[in-house]
N, C-alpha and C positions, 0 to 999 in steps of 0.2 A: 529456306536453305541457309542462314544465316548461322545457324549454331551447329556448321558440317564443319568437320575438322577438314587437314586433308590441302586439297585445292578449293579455294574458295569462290565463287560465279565472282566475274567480274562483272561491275556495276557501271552503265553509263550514266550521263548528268543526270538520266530522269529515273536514278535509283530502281530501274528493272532490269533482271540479264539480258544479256544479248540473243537473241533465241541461235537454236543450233541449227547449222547448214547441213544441208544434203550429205555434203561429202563427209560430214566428220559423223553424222547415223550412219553412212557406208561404212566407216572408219572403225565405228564400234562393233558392227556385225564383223568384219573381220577381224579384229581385235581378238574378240570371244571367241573365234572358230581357233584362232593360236591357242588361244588358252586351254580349248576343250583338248589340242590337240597335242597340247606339250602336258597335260595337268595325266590327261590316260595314258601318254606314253612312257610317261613318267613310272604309274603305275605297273603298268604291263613290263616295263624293266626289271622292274622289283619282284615281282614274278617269275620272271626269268630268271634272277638270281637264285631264289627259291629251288625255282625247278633244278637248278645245277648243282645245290650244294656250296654257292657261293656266298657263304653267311657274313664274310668281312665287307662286299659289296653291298649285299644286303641289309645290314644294318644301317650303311652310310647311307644309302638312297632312299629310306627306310625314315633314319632320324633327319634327314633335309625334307621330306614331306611331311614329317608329325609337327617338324618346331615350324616352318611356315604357315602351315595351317592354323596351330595352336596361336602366332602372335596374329594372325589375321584374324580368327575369331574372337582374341578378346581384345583388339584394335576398334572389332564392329562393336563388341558387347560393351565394352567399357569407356568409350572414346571416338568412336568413328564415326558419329554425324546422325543424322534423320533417318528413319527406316526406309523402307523400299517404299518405292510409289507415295510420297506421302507430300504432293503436288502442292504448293500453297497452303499447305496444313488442313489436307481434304482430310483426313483419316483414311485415304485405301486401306493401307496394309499396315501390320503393325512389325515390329521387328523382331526375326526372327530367333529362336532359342537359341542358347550358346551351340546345341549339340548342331542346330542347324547351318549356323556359319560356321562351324568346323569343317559340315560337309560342301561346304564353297555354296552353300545356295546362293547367299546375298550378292553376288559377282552376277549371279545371273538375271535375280530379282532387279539391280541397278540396269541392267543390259536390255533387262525388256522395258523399263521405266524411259529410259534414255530411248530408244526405238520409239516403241507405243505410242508416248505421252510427252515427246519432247523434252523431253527433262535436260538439265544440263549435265554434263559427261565429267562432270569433275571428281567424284565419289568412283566412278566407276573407276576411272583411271588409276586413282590412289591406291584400288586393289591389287588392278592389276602390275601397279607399279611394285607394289606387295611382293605379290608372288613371283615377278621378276627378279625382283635381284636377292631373297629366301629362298627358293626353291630352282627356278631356272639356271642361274648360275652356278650354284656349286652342284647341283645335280650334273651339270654340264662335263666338271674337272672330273668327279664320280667317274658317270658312265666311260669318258675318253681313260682315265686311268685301267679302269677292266680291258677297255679295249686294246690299250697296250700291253696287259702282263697277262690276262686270260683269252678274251676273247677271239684268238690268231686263227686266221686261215687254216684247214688241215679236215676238216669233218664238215657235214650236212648241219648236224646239231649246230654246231659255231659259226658256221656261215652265215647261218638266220640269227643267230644270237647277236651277230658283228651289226649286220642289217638293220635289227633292230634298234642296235647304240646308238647306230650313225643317222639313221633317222629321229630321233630321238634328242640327241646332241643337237643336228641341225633346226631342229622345233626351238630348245634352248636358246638358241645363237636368238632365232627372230623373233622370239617372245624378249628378251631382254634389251635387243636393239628398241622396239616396239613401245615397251614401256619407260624406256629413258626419253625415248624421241620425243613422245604425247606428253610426259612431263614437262620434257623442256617448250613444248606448243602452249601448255596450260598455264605459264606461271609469265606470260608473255600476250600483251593485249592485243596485237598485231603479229602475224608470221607468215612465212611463205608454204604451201604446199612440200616447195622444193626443198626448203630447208631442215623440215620435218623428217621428208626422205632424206635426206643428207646425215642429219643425226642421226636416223635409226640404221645406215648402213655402216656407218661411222663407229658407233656404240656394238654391231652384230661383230663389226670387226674386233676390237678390242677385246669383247668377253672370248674371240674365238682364238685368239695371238696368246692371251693368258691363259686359258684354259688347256690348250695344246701343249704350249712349252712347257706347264708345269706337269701334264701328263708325262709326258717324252720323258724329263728329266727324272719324276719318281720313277717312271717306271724303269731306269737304266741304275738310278738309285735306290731300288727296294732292298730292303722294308721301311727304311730310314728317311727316306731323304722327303715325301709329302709329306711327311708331318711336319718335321725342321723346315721346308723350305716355309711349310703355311706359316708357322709360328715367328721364324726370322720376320717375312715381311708383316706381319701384325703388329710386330713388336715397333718394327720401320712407320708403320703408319699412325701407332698410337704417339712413337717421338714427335709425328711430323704434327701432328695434332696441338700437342701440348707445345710442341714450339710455336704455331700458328696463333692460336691462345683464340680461336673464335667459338669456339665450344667450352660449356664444361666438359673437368676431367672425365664425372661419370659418364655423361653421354658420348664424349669419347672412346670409352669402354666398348658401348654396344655398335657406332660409328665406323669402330676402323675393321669389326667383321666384314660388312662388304665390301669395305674399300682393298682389302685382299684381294679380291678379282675383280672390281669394277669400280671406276669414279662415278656415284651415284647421284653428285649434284647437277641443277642446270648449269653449261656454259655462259649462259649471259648472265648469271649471277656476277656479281664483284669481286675481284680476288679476293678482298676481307671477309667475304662473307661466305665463302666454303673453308668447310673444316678443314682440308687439306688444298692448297692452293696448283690449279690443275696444272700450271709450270712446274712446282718442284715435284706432284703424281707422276707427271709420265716423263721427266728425267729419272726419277728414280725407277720406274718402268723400261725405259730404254736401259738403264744401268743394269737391271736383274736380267734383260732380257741376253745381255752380252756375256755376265755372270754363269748364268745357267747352258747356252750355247756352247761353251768353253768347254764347260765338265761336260756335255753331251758329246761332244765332239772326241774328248780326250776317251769317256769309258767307251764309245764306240770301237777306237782302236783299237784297245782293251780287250774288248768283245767279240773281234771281228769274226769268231769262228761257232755263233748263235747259229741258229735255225731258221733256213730262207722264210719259213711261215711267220717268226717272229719278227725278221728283219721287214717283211713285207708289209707287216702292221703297224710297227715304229715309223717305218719311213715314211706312209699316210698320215698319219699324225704330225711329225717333223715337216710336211710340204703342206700342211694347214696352216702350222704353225708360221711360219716362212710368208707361206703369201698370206696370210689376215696381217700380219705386221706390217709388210708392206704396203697390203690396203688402207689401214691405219695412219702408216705416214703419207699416203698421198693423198687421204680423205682430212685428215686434222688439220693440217693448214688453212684448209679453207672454210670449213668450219666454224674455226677460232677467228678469221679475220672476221666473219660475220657474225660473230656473238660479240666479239669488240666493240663492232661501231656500234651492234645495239644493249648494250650491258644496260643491266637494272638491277636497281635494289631489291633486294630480297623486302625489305621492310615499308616498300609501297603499302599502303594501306586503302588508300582508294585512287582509282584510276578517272577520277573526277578532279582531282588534286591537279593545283596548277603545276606542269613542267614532265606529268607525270607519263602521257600521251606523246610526247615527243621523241622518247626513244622508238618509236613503231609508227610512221606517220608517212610511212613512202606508200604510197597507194600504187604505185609501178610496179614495186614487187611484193609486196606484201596485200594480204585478200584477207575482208571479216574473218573473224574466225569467232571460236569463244571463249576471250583469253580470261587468264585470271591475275590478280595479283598475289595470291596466296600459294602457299608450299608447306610442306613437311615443317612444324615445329623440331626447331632442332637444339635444344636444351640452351639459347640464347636468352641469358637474363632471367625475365619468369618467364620465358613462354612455356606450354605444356610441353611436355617432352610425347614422340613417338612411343609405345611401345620398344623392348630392346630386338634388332636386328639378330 
């Protein structure tokens, strides 16, 4: 397992992993049922679109699952670690065709490996971390966007159509919660259950307060205003980047895509050591989010004399948006005080290392787990760089 990019097993003194508990093979069989269920819903959206004649949706929901797929399979093919099943360097299995991590087998191949054969869940996760915040996320702004300008109350056809967004979007929400959570469990030799849960409700909130408002607001701003608003804050997070100076420029480049709708590093990382430092992220988050409220507020008045079916679809939207924000501020406090006291280096290298075990060392609340000290190269120095986001 040593030459797996990614998250890397973390090693006690007597340099073998930690083997994996019960709860976190539970963890992965759920994991994967999200994924099976956000990756077809996904699909079957697109579909939908199809079936409508809705080619501007369909493109976008369309190119958010080609370019995720595409940097996942040549993440595996070119970069992404040991084949499937490939135990202590038994030779099981050997790694799959590019055509076939395109079609996501190897998520599944690491999922039975991880189940089956005890493997450790670090590969697996990295995928799934993948496809959270490429395809989960902004499929998420996608689908909610139709759901404000097309998909309104008023017909059979659109009612199911609405159904199936909103189911769909909320797949989204906990697939993204999910994969930020286990990151942040992975890259951490000690962590609590609860704290796991904490981040993934934490993070579901977050992509769902972004993903909302900026629906609301294109959709009261079409045709104009989602693209601008996407490119405004891209432009906001490449500054904050190159002001921060903890990345290269280049990987900066592919870096502040996600960070348009989600802070994708762990919170226990070191402020120096995230490309955008998650004080100045979600001040400028609260900033945009007062920003775009304003003008929502203002064209409503504007508008007041739309169509109850449209008004009745905006307004679900707008009381998503509303309460995830407020989820958000009453879950990130607490959050943050507990990634505080346990902040670590990103550039731990082994967790044999003396001083290096002390940030994770309360046995009262924190339980085995099987943490790591590795994470996503993130174009620091010479590390390898990720694939671009």
């Amino acid at each position: 397992m040593a030459g797996r990019d990614g998250f890397q097993p973390c090693l006690m003194d007597t340099g073998a992993p930690v083997p994996m508990p019960n709860w976190e093979r539970h963890l992965v069989i759920v994991t994967l049922a999200v994924h099976v269920m956000d990756v077809g819903l996904d699909l079957c959206v697109a579909v939908l679109f199809v079936a409508h004649a809705q080619w501007i949706f369909f493109l976008g929901a369309a190119g958010v699952i080609f370019w995720a797929w595409l940097v996942s399979s040549l993440y595996i093919s070119f970069g992404g670690g040991a084949p499937a099943g490939d135990i202590d360097n038994d030779g099981m299995a050997e790694r799959p065709s590019f055509l076939l991590n395109f079609a996501q087998v190897q998520i599944f191949a690491e999922a039975y490996r991880c189940i089956f054969y005890n493997g450790d869940t670090d590969y697996f996760h990295t995928l799934r971390l993948m496809e959270a915040i490429l395809e989960s996320a902004p499929n998420s702004l996608v689908q909610l966007y139709a759901l404000v300008i097309w998909a309104v109350p008023g017909g059979i056809l659109l009612e199911n159509a609405a159904s199936l967004l909103r189911l769909s979007v909320f797949c989204s929400f906990v697939s993204v919660g999910l994969g930020l959570a286990m990151w942040e469990q992975k890259v951490q030799f000690r962590t609590s259950s609860g704290y796991v849960a904490a981040v993934a409700i934490m993070r579901a909130f977050e992509i769902a307060a972004r993903s909302a408002t900026l629906a609301v607001f294109s959709g009261l701003t079409h045709p104009y205003g989602f693209f601008w608003s996407l490119a405004a804050d891209y432009c906001i997070m490449l500054f904050l980047i190159v002001r921060h100076q903890s990345v290269q420029f280049t990987y900066g480049l592919c870096v502040a895509l996600p960070l348009v709708l989600v802070s994708v590093e762990p919170l226990v990382w070191r402020r120096e050591d995230h490309a955008v430092p998650k004080d100045s992220y979600y001040l400028v988050r609260v900033a945009e989010f007062v920003v775009m409220w304003t003008v929502i507020i203002h064209k409503q008045v504007a508008t007041a004399e739309q169509e109850e079916a449209s008004e009745t679809s905006v307004l679900g939207c707008e009381a998503l948006a509303l309460f995830s924000m407020l989820g958000l501020f009453v879950t990130l406090p607490f959050v943050w005080r507990i990634a505080r006291q346990h902040e670590l280096c990103r550039d731990v290298a082994d967790w044999s290392e003396e001083g290096a075990k002390e940030a994770m060392n309360n046995d009262a609340l924190y339980s085995e787990s099987d943490g790591s000290s590795g994470e996503f190269d993130r174009g620091h120095g010479d590390n390898d760089e990720l694939p671009p986001e």
